[in-house]
C-alpha positions in Angstrom: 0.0 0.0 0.0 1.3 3.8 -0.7 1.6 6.1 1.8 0.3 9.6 2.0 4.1 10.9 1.0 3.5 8.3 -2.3 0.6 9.3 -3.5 1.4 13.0 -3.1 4.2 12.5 -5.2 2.8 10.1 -7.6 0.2 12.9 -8.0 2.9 16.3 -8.7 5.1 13.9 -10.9 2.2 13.0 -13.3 1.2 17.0 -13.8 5.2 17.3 -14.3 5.2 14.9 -16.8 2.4 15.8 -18.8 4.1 19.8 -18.7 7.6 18.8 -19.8 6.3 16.3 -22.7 8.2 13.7 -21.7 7.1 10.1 -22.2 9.8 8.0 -20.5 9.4 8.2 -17.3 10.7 4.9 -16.0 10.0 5.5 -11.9 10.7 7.6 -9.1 12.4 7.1 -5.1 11.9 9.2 -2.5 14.3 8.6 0.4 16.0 11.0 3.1 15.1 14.3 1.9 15.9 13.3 -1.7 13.6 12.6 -4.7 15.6 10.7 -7.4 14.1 10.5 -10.6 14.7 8.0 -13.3 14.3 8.5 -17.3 16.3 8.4 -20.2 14.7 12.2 -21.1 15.6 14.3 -17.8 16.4 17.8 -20.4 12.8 17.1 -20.9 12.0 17.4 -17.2 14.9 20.0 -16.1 12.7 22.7 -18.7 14.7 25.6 -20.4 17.0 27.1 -17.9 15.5 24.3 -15.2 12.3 26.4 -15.4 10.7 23.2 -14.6 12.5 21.0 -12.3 12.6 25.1 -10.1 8.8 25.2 -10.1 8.1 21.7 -9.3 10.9 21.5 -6.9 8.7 24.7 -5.0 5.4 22.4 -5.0 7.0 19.4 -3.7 8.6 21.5 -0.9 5.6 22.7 0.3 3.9 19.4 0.0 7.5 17.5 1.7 8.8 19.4 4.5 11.9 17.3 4.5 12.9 17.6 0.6 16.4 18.5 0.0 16.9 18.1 -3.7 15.8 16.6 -6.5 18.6 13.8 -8.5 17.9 13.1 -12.2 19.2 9.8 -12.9 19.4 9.0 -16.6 19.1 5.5 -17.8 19.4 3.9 -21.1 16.4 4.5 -23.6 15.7 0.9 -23.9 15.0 0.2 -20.7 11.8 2.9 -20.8 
């Protein structure tokens, strides 16, 4: 079952996604303060100038009181 932290998450990374246009999304971790995301199209999700990743990185601090950054972790574009 997801917790409350989860689903709030779940919820701010699926507007994200459908902002940036990107459609390989692979998954997402949240542990200690950090949200690491996995794709192999994080330019897509960073925005022009990290427009993007600077707004959504606002919402999810006022949603996660512990956030301390946000890691893009590109994989291989086979594996999403």
């Amino acid at each position: 079952m997801m917790s409350y932290e989860g689903k709030i998450i779940q919820k701010i990374i699926k507007k994200w996604i459908e902002e940036s246009g990107a459609t390989r999304v692979v998954q997402y971790r949240y542990r200690d303060g950090i949200l690491s995301i996995y794709t192999s199209q994080p330019g897509y999700m960073i925005g022009k100038a990290g427009c993007l990743v600077y707004k959504y990185e606002d919402i999810l601090k006022n949603e996660l009181s512990d956030l301390e950054k946000i890691d893009f972790v590109e994989t291989e574009y086979y594996w999403a």
